[in-house]
N, C-alpha and C positions, 0 to 999 in steps of 0.2 A: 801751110804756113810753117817755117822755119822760126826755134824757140827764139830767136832776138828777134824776131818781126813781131810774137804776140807778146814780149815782153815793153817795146818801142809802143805795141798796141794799149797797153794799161797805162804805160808812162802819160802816153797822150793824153788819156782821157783822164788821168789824175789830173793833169797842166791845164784843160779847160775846166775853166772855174762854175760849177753847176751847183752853185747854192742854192736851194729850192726860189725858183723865181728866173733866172738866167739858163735853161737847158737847150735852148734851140742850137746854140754853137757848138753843142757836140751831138745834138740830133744829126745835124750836118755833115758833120764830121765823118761820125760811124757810116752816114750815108754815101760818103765819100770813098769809103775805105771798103764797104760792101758792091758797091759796084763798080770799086777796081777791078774785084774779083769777080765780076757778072753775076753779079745777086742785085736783082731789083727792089727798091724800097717806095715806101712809100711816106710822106711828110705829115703828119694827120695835125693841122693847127690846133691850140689850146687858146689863147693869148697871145700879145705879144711877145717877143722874145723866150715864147716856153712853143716848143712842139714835141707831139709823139712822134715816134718813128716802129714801121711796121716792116718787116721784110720777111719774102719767104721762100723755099727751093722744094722743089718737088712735082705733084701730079695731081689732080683731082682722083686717080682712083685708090680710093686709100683714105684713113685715118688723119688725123690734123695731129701730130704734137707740137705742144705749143714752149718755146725757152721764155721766161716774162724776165723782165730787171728795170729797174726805174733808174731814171737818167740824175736824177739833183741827189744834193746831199745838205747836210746839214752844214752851218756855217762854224768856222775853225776856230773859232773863239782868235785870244790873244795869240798872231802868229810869233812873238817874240816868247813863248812858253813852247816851242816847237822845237825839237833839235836839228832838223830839218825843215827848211819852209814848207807849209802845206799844200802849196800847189806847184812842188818842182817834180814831183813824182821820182825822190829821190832812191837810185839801186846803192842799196849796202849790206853787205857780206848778205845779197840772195834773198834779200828784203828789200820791197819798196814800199816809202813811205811818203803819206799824206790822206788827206782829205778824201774820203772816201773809197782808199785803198780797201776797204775790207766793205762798207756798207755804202754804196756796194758795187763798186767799179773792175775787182775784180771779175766781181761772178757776170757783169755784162760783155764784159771784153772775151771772159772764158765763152761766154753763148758767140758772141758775133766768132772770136775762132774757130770754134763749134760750127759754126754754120758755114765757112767759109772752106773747112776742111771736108765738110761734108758734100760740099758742089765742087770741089777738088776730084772728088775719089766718083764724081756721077752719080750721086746717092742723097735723097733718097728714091730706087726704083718705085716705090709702090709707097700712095701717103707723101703728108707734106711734113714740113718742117716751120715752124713759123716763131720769128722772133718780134716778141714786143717790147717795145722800151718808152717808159712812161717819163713827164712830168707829174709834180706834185706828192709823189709817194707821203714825203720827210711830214708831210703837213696835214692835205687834207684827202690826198689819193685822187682828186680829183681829176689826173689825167686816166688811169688807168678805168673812172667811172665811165669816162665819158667813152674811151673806147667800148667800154662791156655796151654800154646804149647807143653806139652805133651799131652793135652785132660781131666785133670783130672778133668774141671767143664763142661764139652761138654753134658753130660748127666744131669747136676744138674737142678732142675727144679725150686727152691728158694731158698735165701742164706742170712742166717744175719753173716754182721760182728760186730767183736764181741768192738769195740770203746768206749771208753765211752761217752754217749752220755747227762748226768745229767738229767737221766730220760725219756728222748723223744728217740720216732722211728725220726732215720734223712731218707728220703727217696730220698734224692739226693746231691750232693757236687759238686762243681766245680772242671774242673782238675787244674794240672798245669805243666807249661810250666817253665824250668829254662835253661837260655842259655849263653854263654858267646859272648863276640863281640871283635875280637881283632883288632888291629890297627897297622902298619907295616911303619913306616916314612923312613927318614934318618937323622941320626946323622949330625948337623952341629952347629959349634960357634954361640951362640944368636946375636953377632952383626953383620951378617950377616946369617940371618935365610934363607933368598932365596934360601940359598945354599943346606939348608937342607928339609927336607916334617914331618911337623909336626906331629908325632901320636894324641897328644891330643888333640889340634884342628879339627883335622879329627874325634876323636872321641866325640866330642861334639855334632860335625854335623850331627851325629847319632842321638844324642840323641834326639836334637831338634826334627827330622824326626819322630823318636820315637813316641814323647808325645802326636802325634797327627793319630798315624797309625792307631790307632782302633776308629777314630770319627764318623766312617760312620758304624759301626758293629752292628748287630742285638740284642736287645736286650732279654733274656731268658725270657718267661715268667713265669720259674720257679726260678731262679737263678740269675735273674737282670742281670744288665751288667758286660760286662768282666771289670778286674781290670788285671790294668799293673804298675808296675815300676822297675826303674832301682837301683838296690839296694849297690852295688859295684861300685868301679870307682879307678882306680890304674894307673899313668902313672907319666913319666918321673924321671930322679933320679939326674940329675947335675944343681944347678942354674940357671948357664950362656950356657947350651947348648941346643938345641932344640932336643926334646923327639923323640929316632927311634921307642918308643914301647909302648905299653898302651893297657888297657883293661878294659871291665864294664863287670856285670853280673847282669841279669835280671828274673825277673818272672810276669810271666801271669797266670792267676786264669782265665782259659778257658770255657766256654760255650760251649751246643752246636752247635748254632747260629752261632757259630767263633769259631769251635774247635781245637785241638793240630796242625792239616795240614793245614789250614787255617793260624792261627797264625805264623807256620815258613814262610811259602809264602807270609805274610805281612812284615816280619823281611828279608827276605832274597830279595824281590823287594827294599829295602830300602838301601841297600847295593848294590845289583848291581848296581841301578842307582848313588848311590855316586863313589863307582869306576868306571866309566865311568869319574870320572874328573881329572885333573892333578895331580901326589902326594896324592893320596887315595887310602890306601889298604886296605879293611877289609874285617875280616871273622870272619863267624857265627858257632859255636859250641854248640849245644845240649847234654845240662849237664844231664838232666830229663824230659821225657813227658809226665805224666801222664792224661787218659781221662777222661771230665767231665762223671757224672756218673747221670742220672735219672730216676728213677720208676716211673709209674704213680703213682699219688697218689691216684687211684681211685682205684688199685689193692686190687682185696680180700687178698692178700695173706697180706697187710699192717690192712685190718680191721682185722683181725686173730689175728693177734700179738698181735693189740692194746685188743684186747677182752682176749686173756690169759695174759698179763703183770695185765691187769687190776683183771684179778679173782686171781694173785698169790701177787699182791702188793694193792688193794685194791682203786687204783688210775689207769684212762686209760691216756695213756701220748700223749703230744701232738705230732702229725707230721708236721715236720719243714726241714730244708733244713741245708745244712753246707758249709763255703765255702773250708773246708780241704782238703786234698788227703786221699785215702786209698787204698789197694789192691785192690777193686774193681776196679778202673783205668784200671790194668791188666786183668780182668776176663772178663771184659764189651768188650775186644777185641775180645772173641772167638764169631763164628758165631752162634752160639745159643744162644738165649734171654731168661730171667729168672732174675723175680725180686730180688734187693738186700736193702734189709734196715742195718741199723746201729743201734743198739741199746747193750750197753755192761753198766756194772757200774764203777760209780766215776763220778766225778766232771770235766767235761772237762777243764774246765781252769786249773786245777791240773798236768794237763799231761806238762812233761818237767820240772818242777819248783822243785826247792831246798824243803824239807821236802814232797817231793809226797809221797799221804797216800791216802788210800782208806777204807771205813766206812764197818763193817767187814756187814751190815743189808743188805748196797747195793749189794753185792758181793753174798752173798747166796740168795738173792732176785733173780739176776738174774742168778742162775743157776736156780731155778726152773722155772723160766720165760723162761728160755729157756727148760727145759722136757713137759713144758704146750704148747710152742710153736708146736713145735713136734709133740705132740699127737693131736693136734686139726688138725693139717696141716695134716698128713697123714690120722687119721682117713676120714674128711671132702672132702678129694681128692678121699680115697676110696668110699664114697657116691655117692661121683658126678660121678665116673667111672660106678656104679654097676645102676644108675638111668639113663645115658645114651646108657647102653647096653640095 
């Protein structure tokens, strides 16, 4: 691909509007544009109007590397706070900007480049190459689940996603845990409350429990300690009457020391033992679970990386940790293990924010960062295969 074709290639996929819930029209799309170039895909349905899309080039003998990126994005709030409309996928001065220019349309368009340059050049001889692009990410990951539970990274042997990472391999993130806690009183007149069971006093009493449920938790030596709070807090609606209903909602940035299962069974002892008391009813609701995710960082397949990002950008990036969610959350559940790093371009702090742009050097940087990735990985796997037979 020639640099105004993969730049035309991000334009586009900025211009299809993929709010988490509408992705199937540029699942299409990319499958459109991948087997212009004779790369076969394949459409993996989620719902309506949302599909995965799976495509791949190569050989059965050999290694799987897998490129992951998720198709939606978040919704662009007020487009008149925009300098640029959010879904024109506007080029200025070597910037383009919108709606998930950075999170994360460039790092998918660098992989479909990627992949398309690499069935350009007849590569890869040995090993595959496998691109996946989810719905759901922005929300509840649920397209990238449903792939891991049909098998489609069972065989994957390394995987970067494709995030942006502002130059660094991230090699591990915390999960996260979001959950609601409802509260169930009974209505009664405030000047005589007896009469009624408070929700929002019950649900305080929560909270207090809360703040102190993960003091005795292990701490990561990769990832530091869990982070918890309660972020939401909603109850009662009449001045003079005591509240029958109320509710928080919370999140936890999970370890693996204290992970996703872990976490509910400290959230849900906390509640049982409160409704065990007079006038307390509450219950727990798991809104999203996502699992913490970590690589060793002593993995080759992270010195790899760092060794071709560094021959195609000139600069080797550091390895650092995140405390985000990503697909991998999902992937890290199948029972086959297989390193996954983060590395994609833009400016992470960019991602979500009003005028998100993405620098058109970093974008084409890493698509070849990712064809050098590729080729160093399957070649150097095929070594080590042909050296230990």
């Amino acid at each position: 691909m020639e640099n105004d074709e993969k730049v035309k290639l991000l334009q586009k996929l900025i211009q299809i509007n993929t709010v988490n819930g509408n992705e199937e029209d540029e699942a299409n799309y990319i499958k459109r544009v991948l087997e212009a170039h004779h790369i076969s895909c394949k459409l993996v349905s989620f719902a309506p109007n949302r599909t995965n899309l799976i495509a791949e080039i190569g050989n059965d003998k050999g290694p799987v590397l897998a490129l992951a990126g998720h198709l939606d994005t978040v919704d662009p709030s007020d487009p008149q706070k925009w300098t640029y409309p959010p879904f024109a996928g506007q080029l200025v001065d070597r910037k383009i900007y919108g709606r998930g220019a950075v999170d994360m349309k460039s790092g998918l368009a660098a992989m479909v480049g990627a992949l398309i340059e690499l069935q350009e050049a007849d590569l890869p001889k040995h090993g595959k190459v496998r691109l996946i692009a989810t719905v759901d990410e922005e929300v509840g990951g649920k397209g990238s689940l449903e792939l891991t539970d049909q098998g489609y990274v069972h065989d994957v042997d390394a995987m970067i996603i494709g995030e942006a990472t502002t130059g660094q391999i991230e090699y591990a993130h915390c999960g996260s845990f979001d959950y609601i806690v409802e509260s169930h009183g009974k209505l009664a007149h405030s000047s005589q409350p007896e009469l009624g069971a408070n929700a929002v006093t019950n649900l305080v009493k929560f909270i207090n429990k809360e703040s102190r449920a993960f003091d005795d938790a292990a701490v990561s030596p990769t990832l530091g300690k869990l982070i918890h709070s309660v972020t939401v807090f909603h109850g009662g609606e009449q001045l003079n009457s005591i509240p029958d209903f109320a509710y928080l909602k919370g999140n936890v940035r999970t370890i693996p020391e204290c992970d996703n299962v872990e976490t509910q069974k400290r959230l849900q002892d906390i509640i049982d033992g409160l409704n065990k008391k007079p006038k307390i009813q509450l219950k727990l609701k798991v809104v999203a679970s996502f699992m913490p995710v970590v690589t060793n960082k002593q993995d080759r397949f992270i010195a790899l990386a760092q060794t071709a990002i560094k021959k195609v950008s000139g600069r080797q990036p550091d390895v650092v940790i995140s405390h985000g969610a990503t697909d991998a959350s999902r992937y890290v559940l199948d029972n086959h293990n297989f390193p996954i790093i983060e590395y994609g371009p833009g400016i992470e702090k960019l991602s979500h924010q009003i005028d998100e742009r993405i620098a058109l050097d970093d974008y084409l940087t890493a698509q070849q960062a990712y064809v050098e990735i590729a080729k160093q990985y399957l070649n150097n796997t095929k070594d080590d295969e042909q050296a230990s037979s």
